[in-house]
DOBASE-138466 format. One record per residue (C-alpha): residue number from 0; residue in three letters; x, y, z. Coordinates in Angstrom, 3 decimals. Layout:
% DOBASE-138466
[NUM; 'Ala'; [X; Y; Z]];
...
This chain:
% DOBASE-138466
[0; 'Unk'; [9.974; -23.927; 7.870]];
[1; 'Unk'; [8.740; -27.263; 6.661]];
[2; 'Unk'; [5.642; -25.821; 5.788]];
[3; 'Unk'; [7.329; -23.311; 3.369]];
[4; 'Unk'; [8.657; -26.859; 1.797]];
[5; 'Unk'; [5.689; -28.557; 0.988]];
[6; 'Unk'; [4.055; -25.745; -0.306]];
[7; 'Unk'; [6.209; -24.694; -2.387]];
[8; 'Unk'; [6.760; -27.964; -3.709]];
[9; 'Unk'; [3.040; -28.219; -3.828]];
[10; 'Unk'; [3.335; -25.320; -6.080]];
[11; 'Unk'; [5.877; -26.067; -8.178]];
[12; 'Unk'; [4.355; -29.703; -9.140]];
[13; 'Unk'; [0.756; -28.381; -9.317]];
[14; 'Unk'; [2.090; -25.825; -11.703]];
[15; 'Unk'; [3.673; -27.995; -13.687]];
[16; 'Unk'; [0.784; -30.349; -14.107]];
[17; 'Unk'; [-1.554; -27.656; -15.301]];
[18; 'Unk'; [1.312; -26.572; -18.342]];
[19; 'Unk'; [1.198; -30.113; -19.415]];
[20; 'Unk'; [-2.074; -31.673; -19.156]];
[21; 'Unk'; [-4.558; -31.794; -21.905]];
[22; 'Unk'; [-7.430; -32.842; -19.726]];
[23; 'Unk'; [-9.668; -29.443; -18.311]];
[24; 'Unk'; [-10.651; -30.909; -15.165]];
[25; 'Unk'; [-7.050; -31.705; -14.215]];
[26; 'Unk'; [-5.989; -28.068; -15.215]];
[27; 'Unk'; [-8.926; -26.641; -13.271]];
[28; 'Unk'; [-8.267; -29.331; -9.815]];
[29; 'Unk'; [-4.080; -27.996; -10.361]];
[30; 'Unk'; [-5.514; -24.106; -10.357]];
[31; 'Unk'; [-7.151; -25.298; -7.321]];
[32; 'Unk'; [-4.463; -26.382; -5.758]];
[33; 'Unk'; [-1.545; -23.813; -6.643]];
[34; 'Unk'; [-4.365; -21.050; -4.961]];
[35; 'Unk'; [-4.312; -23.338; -1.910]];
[36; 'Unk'; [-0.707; -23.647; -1.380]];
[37; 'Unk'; [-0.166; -20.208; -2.339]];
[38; 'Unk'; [-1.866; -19.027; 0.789]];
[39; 'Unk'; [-0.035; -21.428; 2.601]];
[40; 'Unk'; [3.098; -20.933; 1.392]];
[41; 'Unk'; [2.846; -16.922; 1.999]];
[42; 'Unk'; [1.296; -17.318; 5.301]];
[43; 'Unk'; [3.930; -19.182; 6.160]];
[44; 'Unk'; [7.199; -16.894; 5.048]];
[45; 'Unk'; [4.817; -13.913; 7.244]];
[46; 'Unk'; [4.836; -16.163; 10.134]];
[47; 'Unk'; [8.494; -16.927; 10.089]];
[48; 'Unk'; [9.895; -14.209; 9.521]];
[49; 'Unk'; [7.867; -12.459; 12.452]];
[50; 'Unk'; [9.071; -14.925; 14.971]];
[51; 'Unk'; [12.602; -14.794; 13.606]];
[52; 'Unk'; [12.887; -10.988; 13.967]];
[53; 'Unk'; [12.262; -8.688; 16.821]];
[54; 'Unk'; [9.102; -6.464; 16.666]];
[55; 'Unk'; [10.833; -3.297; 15.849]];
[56; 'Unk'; [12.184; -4.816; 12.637]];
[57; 'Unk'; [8.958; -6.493; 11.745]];
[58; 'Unk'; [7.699; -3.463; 9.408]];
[59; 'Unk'; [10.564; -2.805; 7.351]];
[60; 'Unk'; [11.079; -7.386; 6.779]];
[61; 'Unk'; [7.818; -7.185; 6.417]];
[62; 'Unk'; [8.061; -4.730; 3.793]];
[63; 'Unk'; [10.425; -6.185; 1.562]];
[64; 'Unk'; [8.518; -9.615; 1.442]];
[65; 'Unk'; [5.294; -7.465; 0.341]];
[66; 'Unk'; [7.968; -5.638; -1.989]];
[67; 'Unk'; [8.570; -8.612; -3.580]];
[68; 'Unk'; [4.546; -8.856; -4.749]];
[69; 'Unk'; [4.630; -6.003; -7.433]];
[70; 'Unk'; [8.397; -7.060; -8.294]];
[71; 'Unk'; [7.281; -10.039; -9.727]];
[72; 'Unk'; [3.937; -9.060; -11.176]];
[73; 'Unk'; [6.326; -6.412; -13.343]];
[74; 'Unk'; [8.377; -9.070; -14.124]];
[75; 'Unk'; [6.100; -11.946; -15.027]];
[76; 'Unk'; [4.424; -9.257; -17.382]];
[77; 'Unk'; [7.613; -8.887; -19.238]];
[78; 'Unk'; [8.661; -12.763; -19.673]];
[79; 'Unk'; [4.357; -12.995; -20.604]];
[80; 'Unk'; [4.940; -10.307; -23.500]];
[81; 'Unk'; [7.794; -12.403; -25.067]];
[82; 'Unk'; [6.221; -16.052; -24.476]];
[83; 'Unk'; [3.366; -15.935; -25.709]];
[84; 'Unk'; [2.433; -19.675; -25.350]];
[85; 'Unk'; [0.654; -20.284; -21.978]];
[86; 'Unk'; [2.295; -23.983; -21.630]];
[87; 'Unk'; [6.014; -22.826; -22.128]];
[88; 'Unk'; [5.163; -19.784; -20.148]];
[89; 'Unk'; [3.973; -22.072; -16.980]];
[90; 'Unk'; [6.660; -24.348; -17.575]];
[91; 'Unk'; [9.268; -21.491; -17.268]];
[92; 'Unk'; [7.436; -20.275; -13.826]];
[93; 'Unk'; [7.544; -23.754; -12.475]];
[94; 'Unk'; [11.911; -23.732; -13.177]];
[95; 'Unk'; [12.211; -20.425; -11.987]];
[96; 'Unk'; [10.963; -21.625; -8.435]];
[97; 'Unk'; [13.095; -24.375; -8.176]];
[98; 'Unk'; [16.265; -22.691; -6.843]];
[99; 'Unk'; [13.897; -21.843; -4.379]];
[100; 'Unk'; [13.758; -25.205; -2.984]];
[101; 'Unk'; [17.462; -24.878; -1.523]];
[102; 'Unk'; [16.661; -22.302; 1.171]];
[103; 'Unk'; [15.319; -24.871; 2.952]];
[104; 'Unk'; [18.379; -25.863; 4.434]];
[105; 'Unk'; [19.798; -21.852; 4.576]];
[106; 'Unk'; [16.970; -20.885; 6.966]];
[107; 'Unk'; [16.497; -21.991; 10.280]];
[108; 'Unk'; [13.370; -22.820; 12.348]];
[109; 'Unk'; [11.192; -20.573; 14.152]];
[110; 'Unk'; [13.235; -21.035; 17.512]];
[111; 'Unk'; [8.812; -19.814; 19.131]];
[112; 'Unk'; [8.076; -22.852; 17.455]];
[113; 'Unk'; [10.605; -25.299; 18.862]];
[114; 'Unk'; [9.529; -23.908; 22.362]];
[115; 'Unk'; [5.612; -24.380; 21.950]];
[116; 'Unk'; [6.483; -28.237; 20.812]];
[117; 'Unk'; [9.006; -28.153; 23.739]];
[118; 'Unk'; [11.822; -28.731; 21.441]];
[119; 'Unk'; [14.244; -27.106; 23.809]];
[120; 'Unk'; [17.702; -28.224; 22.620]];
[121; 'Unk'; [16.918; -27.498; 18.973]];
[122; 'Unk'; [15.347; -23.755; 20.415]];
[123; 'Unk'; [18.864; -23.507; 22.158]];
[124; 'Unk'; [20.530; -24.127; 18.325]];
[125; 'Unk'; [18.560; -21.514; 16.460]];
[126; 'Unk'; [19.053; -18.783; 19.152]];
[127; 'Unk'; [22.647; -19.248; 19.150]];
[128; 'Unk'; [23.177; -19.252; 15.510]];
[129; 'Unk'; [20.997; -15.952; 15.327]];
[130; 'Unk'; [23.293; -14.338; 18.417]];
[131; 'Unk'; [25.967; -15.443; 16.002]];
[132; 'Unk'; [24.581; -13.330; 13.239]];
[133; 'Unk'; [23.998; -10.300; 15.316]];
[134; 'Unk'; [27.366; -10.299; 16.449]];
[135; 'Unk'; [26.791; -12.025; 19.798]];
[136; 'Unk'; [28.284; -15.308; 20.219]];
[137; 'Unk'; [28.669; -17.225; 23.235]];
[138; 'Unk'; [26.713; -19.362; 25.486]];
[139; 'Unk'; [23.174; -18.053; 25.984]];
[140; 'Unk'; [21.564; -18.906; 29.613]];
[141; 'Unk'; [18.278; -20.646; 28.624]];
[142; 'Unk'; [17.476; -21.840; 31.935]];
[143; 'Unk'; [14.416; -18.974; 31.694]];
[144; 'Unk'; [13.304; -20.198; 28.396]];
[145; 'Unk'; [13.019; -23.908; 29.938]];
[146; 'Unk'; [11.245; -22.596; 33.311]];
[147; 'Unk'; [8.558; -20.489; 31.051]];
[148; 'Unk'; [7.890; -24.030; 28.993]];
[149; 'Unk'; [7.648; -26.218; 31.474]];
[150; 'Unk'; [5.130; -23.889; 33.948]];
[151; 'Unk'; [2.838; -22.811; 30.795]];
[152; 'Unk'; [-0.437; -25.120; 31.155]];
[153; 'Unk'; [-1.868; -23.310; 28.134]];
[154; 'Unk'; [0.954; -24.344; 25.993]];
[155; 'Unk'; [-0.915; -27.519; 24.562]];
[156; 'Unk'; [-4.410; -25.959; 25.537]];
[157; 'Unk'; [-4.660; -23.239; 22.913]];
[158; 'Unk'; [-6.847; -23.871; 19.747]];
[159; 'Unk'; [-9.782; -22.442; 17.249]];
[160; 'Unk'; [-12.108; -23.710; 19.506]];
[161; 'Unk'; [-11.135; -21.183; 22.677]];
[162; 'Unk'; [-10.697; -18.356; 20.518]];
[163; 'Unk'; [-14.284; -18.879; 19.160]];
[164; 'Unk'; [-15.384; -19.135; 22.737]];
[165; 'Unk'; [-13.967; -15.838; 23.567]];
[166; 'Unk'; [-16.049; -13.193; 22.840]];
[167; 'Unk'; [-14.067; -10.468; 22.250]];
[168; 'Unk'; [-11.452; -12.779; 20.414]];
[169; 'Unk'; [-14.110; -14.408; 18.538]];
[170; 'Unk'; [-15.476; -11.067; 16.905]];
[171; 'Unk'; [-12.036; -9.579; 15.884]];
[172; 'Unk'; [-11.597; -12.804; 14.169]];
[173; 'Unk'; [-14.767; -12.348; 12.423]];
[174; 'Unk'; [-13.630; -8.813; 11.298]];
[175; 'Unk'; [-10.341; -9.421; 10.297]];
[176; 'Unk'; [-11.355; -12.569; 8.353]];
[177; 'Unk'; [-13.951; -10.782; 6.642]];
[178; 'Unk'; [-11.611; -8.011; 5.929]];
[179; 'Unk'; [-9.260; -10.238; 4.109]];
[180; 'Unk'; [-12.107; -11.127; 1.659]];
[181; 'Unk'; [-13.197; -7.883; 1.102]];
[182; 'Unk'; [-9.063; -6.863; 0.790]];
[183; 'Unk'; [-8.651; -10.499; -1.482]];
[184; 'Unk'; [-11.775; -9.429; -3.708]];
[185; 'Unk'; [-10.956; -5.932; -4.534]];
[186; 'Unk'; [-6.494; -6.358; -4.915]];
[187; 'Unk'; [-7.683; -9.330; -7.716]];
[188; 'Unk'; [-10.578; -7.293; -9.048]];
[189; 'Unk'; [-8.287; -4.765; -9.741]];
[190; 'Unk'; [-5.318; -6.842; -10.992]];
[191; 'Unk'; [-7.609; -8.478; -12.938]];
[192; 'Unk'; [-9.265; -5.444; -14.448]];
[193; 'Unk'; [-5.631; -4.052; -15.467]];
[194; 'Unk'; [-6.350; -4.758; -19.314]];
[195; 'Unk'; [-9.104; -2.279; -19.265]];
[196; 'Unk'; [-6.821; 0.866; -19.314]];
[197; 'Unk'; [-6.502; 1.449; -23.031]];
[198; 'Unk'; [-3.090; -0.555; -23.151]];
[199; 'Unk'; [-2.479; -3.637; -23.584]];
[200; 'Unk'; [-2.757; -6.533; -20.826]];
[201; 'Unk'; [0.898; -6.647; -20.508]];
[202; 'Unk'; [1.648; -2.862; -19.698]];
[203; 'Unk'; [-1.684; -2.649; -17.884]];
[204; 'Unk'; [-0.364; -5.633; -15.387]];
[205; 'Unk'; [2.624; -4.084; -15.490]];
[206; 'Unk'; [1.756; -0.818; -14.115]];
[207; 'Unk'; [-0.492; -2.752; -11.734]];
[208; 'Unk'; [2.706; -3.761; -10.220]];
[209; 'Unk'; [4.275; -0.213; -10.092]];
[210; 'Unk'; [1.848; 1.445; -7.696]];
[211; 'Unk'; [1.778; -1.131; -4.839]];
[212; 'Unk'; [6.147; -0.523; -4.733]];
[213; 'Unk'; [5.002; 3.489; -3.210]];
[214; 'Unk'; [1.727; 2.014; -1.807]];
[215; 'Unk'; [3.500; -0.590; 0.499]];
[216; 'Unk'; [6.255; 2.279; 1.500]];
[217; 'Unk'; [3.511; 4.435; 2.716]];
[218; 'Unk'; [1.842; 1.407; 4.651]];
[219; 'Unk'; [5.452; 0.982; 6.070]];
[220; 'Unk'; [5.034; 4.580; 7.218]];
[221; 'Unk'; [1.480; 4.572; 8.067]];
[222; 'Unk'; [2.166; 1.659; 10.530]];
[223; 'Unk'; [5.149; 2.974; 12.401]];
[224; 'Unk'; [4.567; 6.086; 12.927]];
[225; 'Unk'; [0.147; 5.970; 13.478]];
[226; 'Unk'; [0.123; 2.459; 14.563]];
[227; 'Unk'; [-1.837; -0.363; 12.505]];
[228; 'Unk'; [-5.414; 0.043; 13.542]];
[229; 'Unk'; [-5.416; 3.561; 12.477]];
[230; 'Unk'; [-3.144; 2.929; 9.462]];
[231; 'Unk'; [-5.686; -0.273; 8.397]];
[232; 'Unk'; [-8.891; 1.668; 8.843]];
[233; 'Unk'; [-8.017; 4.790; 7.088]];
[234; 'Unk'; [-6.661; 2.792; 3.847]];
[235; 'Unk'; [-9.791; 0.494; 4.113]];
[236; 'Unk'; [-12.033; 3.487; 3.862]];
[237; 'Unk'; [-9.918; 5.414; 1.441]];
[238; 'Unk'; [-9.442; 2.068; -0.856]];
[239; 'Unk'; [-13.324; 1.485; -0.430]];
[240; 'Unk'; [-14.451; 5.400; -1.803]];
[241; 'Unk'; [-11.349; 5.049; -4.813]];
[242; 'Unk'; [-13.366; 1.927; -5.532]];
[243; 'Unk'; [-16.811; 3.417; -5.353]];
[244; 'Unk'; [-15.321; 6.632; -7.333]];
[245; 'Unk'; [-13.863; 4.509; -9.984]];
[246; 'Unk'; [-17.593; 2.743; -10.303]];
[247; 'Unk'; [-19.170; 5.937; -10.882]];
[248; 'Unk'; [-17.444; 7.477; -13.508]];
[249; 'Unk'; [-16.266; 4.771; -15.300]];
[250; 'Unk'; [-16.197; 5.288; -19.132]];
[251; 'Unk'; [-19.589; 2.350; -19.371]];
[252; 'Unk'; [-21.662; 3.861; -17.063]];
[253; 'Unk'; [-20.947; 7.361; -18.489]];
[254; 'Unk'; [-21.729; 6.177; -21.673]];
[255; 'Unk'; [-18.522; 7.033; -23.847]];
């Protein structure tokens, strides 16, 4: 939860910087910087709202956060078509983020959290106000929870450096990081390549935006009902062939 905070505010006053500053390297560095807490800041909402849910609601919150991705590309395309000055434009992004800065104290903390820092009062809190919310109130025995804590020796124990040590671990790390950069380089290749279908960059972002809304319901679908392994490698090697396709009979290489 606090780490949705700072990165959003790191976005918001790196964002603002860059629509102000007349100096390139300082526009460049703030670039930098809004990428950076980007990640952070999405990583983050994932994370919480995994641990906040149980696992059979996972796909379909999970859903509407990625549903949320072609929502605004659609509708930063329209506010880009009528400001057409880059400045005013950022500055505009930058204010529409700031009501965003009062959820911090709608949303609770990841009660997983509070347990791994053994923060079990505060864990106690959070599960009670969520038992509120689904209709359960009362006193919840946590006696369990505190037993589990206390006993764990790897609570403290876990880091990079034991998953690296773990075979196994170690090399579906490898492949998953290396599948985000190949996913990272193709979704921006492509969202970046959106002026190049004869309209203009607006509509062509636009439209961008319209096919991941039925592309992340039939992930939601994929997942549930094939499981994610299957669902991830078939849309990896279906993605990868479009991709290959689309290089072979483009309009430049064909010549017309």
């Amino acid at each position: 939860k606090n780490n949705m905070l700072h990165t959003l505010v790191g976005m918001l006053l790196c964002n603002l910087i860059s629509a102000f500053t007349s100096y390139y390297s300082v526009y460049i560095m703030s670039r930098f910087l809004i990428g950076f807490f980007v990640s952070g800041n999405i990583l983050s909402i994932i994370v919480l709202m995994g641990e906040l849910v149980g696992p059979s609601y996972r796909g379909s919150y999970g859903l509407a956060i990625m549903g949320g991705f072609p929502i605004g590309m659609m509708f930063m395309s329209l506010l880009a078509s009528y400001v057409t000055s880059w400045r005013l434009l950022t500055t505009l992004v930058t204010l529409l983020g700031l009501p965003y800065l009062l959820t911090y104290w709608y949303l609770v903390e990841s009660p997983r959290w509070l347990l791994n820092q053994n923060r079990l009062d505060e864990a106690e809190q959070v599960l009670h106000i969520i038992a509120a919310g689904n209709g359960c109130p009362g006193k919840l025995d946590m006696k369990l929870h505190k037993t589990l804590v206390k006993s764990s020796p790897s609570t403290s124990k876990d880091s990079v450096q034991k998953m690296l040590k773990n075979k196994k671990l170690c090399l579906i790390t490898l492949i998953l990081c290396y599948n985000e950069v190949v996913n990272g380089a193709g979704y921006y290749g492509l969202t970046l390549a959106a002026g190049d279908m004869s309209t203009d960059l607006y509509t062509g972002t636009a439209l961008s935006g319209v096919v991941e809304i039925p592309a992340a319901l039939l992930t939601y679908f994929a997942i549930e009902y094939y499981g994610r392994r299957p669902a991830l490698a078939s849309f990896m090697m279906v993605s990868g062939c479009s991709c290959l396709v689309l290089y072979l009979f483009s309009a430049n290489l064909l010549g017309f």
